[in-house]
VMD Tcl script that draws the C-alpha trace (Angstrom):
set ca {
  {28.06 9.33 21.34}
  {26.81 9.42 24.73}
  {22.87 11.24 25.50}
  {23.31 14.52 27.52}
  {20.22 16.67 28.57}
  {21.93 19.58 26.65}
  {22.25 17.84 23.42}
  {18.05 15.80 23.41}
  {15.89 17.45 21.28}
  {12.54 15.14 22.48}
  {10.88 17.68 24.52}
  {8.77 14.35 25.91}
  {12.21 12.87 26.73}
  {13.30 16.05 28.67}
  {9.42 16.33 30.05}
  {10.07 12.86 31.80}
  {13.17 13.94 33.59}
  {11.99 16.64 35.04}
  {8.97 14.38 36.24}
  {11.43 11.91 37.40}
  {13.44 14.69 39.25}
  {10.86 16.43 40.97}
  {10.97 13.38 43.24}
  {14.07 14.50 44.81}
  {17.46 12.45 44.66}
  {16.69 9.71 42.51}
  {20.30 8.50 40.48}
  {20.86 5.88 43.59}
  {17.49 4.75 43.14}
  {17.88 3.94 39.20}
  {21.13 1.95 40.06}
  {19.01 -0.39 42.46}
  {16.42 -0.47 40.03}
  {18.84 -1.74 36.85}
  {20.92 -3.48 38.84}
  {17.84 -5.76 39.79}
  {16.72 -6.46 35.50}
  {18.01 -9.89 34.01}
  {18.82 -7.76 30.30}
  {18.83 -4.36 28.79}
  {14.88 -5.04 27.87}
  {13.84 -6.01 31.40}
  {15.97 -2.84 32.57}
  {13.99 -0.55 30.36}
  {10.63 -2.04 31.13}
  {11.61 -1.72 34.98}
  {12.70 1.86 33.95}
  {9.55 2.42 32.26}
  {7.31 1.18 35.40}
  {8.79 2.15 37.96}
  {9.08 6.05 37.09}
  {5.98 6.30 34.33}
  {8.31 7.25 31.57}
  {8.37 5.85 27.80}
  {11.16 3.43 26.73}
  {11.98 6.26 24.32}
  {13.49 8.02 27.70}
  {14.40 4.82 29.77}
  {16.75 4.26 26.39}
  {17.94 7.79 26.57}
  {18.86 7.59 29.94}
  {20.32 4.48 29.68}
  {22.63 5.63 26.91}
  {23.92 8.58 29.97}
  {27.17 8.13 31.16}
  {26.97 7.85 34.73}
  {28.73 11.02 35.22}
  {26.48 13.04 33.55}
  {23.63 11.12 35.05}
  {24.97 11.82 38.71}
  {25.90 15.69 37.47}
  {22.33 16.40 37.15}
  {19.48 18.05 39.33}
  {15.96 19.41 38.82}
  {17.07 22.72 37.68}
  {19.35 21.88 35.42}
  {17.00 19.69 33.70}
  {14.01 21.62 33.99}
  {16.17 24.72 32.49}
  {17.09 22.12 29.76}
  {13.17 21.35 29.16}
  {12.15 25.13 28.79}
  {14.75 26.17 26.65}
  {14.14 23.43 24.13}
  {10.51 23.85 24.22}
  {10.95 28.11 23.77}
  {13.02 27.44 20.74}
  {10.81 24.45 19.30}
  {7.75 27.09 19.71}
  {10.17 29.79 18.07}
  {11.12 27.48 14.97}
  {7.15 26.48 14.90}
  {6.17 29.26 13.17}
  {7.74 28.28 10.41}
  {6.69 24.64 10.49}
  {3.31 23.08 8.59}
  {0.27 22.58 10.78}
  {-2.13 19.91 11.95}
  {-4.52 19.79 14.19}
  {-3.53 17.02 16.55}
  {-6.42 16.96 18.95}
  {-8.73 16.50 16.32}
  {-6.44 13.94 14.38}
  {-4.87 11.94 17.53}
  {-8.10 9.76 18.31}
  {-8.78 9.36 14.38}
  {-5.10 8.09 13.97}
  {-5.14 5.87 16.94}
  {-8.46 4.18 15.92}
  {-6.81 3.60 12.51}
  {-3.76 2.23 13.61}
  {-5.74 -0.50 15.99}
  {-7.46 -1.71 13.15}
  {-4.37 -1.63 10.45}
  {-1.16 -2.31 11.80}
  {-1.91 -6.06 12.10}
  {-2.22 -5.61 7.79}
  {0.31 -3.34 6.79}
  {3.19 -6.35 5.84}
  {0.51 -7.52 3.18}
  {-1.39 -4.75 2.19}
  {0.19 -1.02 1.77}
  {3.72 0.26 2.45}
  {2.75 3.95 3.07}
  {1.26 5.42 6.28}
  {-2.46 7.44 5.24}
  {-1.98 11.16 4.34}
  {-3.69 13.33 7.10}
  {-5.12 16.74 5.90}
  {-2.79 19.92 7.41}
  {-2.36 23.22 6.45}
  {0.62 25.43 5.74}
  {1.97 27.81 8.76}
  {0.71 30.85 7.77}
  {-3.30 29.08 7.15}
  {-4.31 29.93 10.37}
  {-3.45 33.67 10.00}
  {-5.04 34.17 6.32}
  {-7.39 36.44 5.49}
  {-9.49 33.77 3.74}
  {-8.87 30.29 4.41}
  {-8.38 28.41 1.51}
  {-8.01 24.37 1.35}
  {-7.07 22.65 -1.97}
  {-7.96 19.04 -1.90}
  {-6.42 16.44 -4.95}
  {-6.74 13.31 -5.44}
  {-4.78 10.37 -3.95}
  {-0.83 10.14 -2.95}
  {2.25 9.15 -4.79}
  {4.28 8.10 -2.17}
  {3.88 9.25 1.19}
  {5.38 8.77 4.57}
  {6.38 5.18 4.79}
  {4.72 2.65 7.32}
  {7.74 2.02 9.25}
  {7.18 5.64 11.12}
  {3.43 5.16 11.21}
  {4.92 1.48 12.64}
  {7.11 2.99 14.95}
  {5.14 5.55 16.73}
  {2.40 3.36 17.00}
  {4.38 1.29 19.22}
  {6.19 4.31 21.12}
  {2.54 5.14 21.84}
  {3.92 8.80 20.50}
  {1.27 9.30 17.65}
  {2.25 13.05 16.94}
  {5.43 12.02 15.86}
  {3.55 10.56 12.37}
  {1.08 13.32 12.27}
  {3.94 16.05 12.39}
  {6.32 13.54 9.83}
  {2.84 13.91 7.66}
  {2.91 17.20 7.48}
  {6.74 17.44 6.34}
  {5.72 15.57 3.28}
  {5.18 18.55 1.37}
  {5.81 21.89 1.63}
  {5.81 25.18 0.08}
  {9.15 24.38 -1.27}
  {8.50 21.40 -2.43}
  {5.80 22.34 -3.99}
  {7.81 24.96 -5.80}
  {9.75 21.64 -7.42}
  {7.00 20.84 -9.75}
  {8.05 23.82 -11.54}
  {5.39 24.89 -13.94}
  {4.39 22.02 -15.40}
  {0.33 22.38 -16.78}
  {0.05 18.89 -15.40}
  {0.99 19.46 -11.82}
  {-1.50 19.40 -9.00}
  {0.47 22.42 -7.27}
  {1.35 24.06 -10.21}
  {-2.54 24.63 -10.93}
  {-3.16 24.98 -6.99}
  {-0.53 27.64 -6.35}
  {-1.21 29.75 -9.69}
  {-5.03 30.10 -8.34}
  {-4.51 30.79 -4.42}
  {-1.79 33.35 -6.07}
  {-4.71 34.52 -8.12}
  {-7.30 35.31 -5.52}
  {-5.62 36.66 -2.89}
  {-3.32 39.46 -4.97}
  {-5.70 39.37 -8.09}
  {-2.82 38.67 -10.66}
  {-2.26 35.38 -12.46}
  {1.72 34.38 -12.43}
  {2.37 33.12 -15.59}
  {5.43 30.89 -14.72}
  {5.72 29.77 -10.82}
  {8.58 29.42 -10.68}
  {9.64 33.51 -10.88}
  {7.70 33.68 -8.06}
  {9.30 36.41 -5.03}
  {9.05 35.80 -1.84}
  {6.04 37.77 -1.14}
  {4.12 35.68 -3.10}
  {6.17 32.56 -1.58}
  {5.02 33.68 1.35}
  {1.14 33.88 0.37}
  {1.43 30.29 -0.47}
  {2.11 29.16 3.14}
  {-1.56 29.94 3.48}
  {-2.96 26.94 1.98}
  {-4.51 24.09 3.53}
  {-4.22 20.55 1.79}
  {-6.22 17.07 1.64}
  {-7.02 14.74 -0.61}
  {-10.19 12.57 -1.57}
  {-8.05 9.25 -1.04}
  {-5.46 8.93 1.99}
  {-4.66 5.88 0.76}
  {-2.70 5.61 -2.94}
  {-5.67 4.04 -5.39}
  {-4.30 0.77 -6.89}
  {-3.56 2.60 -10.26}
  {-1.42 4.52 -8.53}
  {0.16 1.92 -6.82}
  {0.59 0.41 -10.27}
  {2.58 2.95 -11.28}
  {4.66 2.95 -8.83}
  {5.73 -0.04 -8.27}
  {5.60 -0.89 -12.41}
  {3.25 -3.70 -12.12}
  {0.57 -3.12 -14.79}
  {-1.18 -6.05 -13.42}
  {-0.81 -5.09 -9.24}
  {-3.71 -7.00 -8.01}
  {-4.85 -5.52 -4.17}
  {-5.01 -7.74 -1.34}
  {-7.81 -7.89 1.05}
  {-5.82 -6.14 3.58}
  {-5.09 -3.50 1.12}
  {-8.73 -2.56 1.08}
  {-9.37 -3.22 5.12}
  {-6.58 0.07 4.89}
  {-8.58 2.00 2.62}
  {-12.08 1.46 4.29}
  {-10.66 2.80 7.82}
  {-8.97 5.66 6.33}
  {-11.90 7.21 5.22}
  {-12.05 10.03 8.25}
  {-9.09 11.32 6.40}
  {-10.96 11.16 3.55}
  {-13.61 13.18 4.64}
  {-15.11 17.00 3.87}
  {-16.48 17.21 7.10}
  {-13.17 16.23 8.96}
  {-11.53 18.88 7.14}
  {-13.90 21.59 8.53}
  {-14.11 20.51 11.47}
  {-10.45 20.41 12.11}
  {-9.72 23.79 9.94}
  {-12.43 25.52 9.44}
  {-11.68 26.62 5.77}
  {-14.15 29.59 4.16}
  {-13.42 27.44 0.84}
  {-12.95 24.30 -0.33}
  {-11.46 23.67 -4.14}
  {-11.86 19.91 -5.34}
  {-9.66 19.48 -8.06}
  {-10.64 16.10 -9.49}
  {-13.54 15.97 -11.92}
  {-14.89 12.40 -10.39}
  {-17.67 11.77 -8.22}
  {-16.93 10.68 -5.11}
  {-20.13 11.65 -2.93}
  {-18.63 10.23 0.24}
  {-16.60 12.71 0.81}
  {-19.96 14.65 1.59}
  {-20.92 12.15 3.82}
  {-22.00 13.56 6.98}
  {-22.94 17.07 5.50}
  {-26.30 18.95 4.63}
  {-24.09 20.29 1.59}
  {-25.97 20.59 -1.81}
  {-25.46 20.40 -5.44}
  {-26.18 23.60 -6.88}
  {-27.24 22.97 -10.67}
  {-27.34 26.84 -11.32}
  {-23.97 27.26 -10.95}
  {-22.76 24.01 -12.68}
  {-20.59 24.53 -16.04}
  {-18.89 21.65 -18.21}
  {-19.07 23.20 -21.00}
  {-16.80 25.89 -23.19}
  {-13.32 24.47 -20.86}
  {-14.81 25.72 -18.04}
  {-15.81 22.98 -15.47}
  {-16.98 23.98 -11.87}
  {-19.39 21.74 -9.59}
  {-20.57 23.99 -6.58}
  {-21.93 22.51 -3.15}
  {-23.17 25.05 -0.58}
  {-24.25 24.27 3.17}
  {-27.10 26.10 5.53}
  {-25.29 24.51 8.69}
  {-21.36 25.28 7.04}
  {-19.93 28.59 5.96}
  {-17.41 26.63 4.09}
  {-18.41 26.69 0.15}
  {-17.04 24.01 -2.18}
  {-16.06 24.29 -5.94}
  {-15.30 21.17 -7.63}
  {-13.42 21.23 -10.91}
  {-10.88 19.44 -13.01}
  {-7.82 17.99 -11.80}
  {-4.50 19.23 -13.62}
  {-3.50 15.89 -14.83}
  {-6.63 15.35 -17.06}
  {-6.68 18.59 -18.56}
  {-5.14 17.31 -21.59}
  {-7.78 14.66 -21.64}
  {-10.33 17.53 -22.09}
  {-8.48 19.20 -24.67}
  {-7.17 22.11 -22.60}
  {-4.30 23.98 -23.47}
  {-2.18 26.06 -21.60}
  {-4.33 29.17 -21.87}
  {-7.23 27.00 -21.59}
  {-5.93 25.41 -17.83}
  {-5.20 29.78 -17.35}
  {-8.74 30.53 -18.20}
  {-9.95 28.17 -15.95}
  {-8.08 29.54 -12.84}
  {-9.60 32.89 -13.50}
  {-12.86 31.00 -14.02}
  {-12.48 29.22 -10.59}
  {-10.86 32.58 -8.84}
  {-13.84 34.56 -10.02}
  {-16.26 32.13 -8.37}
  {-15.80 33.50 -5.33}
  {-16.89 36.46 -5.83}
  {-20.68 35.09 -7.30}
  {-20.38 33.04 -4.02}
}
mol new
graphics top color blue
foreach p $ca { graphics top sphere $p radius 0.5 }
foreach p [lrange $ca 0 end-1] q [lrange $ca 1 end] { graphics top cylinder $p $q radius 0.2 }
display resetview
C-alpha cells in the first residue's frame, strides 16, 4: 500500500513535511533531486541532505505515489501534522511515562559504547525506569523497584533506533513492556513481583488489603496506574539468563559484562529521583547492592531495621532527598524464609504501616 499524509502516524515523519513545505513549491525540486541518485540508497541519502529530513521520511515519501505527492501543499500537511499530534496527546493520557529528557543523553551514551557488543553479549535492550500514567498526578508518589528482567524489549529496536538516530522510539517501546494490565496477568500468585507490589500500593493509598488481585474493580485498577517502576539490574543477571535460555552452564562473555557496567545509570537510586521525584522508594529484594546508593547522602537507619519475626524492612533516609527508602524481601524468596501466605500479607501491612513511622 502506498504512504499518504492522511494515513502516517510518525508525527516526526509529518513534522518533516511540513518543514520541507514551508519552502514553497518543492515536488519539481525532489524529481531533479532523485532523478540525479545512482540507486534507491543514494536517492534517500540525497533526500536526506538536501532537505534535513531522516531516511525514516525520505522512505516515506519515496513510497508516495506521485499523485498524491503533487496533490499536496503546506496546509494540507500541516493540518495533517496537528491533527495527529492532538490525538497522540489525547491517547497519551492513557499511555506509561518516561522522562525522556532525562533518559535521552543516558541512552545515547549507552548505545555508543554497546551496540558494537550486542551480537556477542545480550539479546535484550536495558530496562529504563518509567512510571505508570496516572504517577505524575498521585497523591503520593510511590516507585517499586525489583530485581532484574526476564525478557525485555529485544535489541533489534534498541538496534534500530539507534541507527534512525530516533532514541524515543526505544524509551517509549520500554515503557510498553509492562503495564497495569499486564501486570494484572500474574494473577495472585504469592511469588509474583506485582502481585506483592500491587496488593501494597492498593494497601496504602485506600487502607484495605485485597485479598485476591485479581477481583480487583476498576477503581482500584485505576489506583495502580500510579506506580512508578525500576529495577536494581537493567540488564538480566546471568542466572536469569540461564533460565531462560535453559543453559544451566551459560557462561557470560566479556561483552556481556561491558553491557552491564554501562547500564548502571539505569541502575541507579539517584537517577530515579532525579527523573521522578518519588516521596518513596520500596526495594523489594533482600540483597545488598550498595551501588544503587551511589551518588546519595542516604543512610542506613539501624533503629528501624527488622529481620526478625517475618518481618524484614531495611530503611535509608536522606537530609538532601525527601524521597525515603524501605528495603525488604522480594516475593520470589519468601518461601525461602518460610513465609506463608498470611505471612507475605503481614508483611505488606508491615511495609504499608512504615510510612506512617516515617
Amino acid at each position: 500500500m502506498m504512504a499518504t499524509i492522511y494515513k502516517c502516524q510518525d508525527e516526526q515523519i509529518l513534522k518533516d513535511l511540513c518543514s520541507i513545505f514551508k519552502r514553497g513549491m518543492v515536488q519539481k525540486e525532489l524529481i531533479d533531486t532523485t532523478d540525479a541518485a545512482n540507486d534507491l540508497e543514494e536517492t534517500y541519502q540525497a533526500i536526506c541532505d538536501k532537505y534535513g529530513v531522516s531516511k525514516k521520511t525520505a522512505e516515506f515519501i519515496m513510497n508516495m505515489t506521485f499523485k498524491h505527492w503533487f496533490s499536496l501543499n503546506e496546509k494540507k500537511v500541516v493540518t495533517a501534522y496537528e491533527t495527529l499530534v492532538a490525538a497522540n496527546k489525547k491517547s497519551k493520557k492513557d499511555n506509561a511515562m518516561i522522562n525522556m529528557g532525562y533518559f535521552l543523553p543516558l541512552l545515547k551514551e549507552f548505545c555508543d559504547k554497546t551496540i558494537p557488543l550486542y551480537d556477542k553479549g545480550y539479546d535484550q535492550g536495558p530496562f529504563v525506569p518509567y512510571t505508570m500514567p496516572k504517577y505524575g498526578s498521585a497523591p503520593v508518589k510511590i516507585m517499586y523497584v525489583g530485581r532484574d528482567t526476564y525478557y525485555w524489549e529485544p535489541i533489534e529496536t534498541l538496534k534500530k533506533s539507534y541507527k534512525e538516530n530516533r532514541l524515543e522510539d526505544y524509551l517509549d517501546a520500554n515503557t510498553k513492556c509492562v503495564d497495569v494490565d499486564k501486570m494484572l496477568t500474574w494473577k495472585n500468585n504469592s511469588g509474583s513481583f506485582w502481585n506483592f507490589a500491587n496488593k501494597l500500593h492498593l494497601l496504602i493509598r485506600t487502607g484495605q488489603l485485597v485479598s485476591d488481585i485479581t477481583t480487583i474493580d476498576e477503581k482500584q485498577k485505576e489506583i495502580l496506574e500510579e506506580i512508578g517502576y525500576g529495577n536494581l539490574y537493567s540488564i538480566e543477571l546471568i542466572e536469569t539468563l540461564r533460565k531462560r535460555y535453559e543453559e544451566p552452564t551459560l557462561l557470560p562473555s566479556t561483552e556481556y559484562y561491558t553491557i552491564c557496567e554501562a547500564a548502571k545509570p539505569f541502575e541507579s537510586l539517584r537517577t530515579m529521583i532525579e527523573a521522578y521525584h518519588p516521596d518513596y522508594v520500596f526495594v523489594l529484594s533482600w540483597i545488598e547492592k550498595m551501588d544503587f546508593l551511589d551518588g546519595t547522602d542516604f543512610q542506613w537507619q539501624k533503629d528501624l531495621y527488622t529481620d526478625s519475626d517475618k518481618k524484614y524492612r531495611a530503611v535509608y533516609l536522606s537530609k538532601q532527598y525527601k524521597t525515603k527508602v524501605i528495603w525488604s524481601l522480594h516475593p520470589n524468596s519468601m518461601w525461602r524464609k518460610g513465609l506463608c501466605k498470611q505471612d507475605t500479607d503481614n508483611l505488606i501491612h508491615f511495609l504499608a504501616n512504615s510510612l506512617n513511622e516515617l
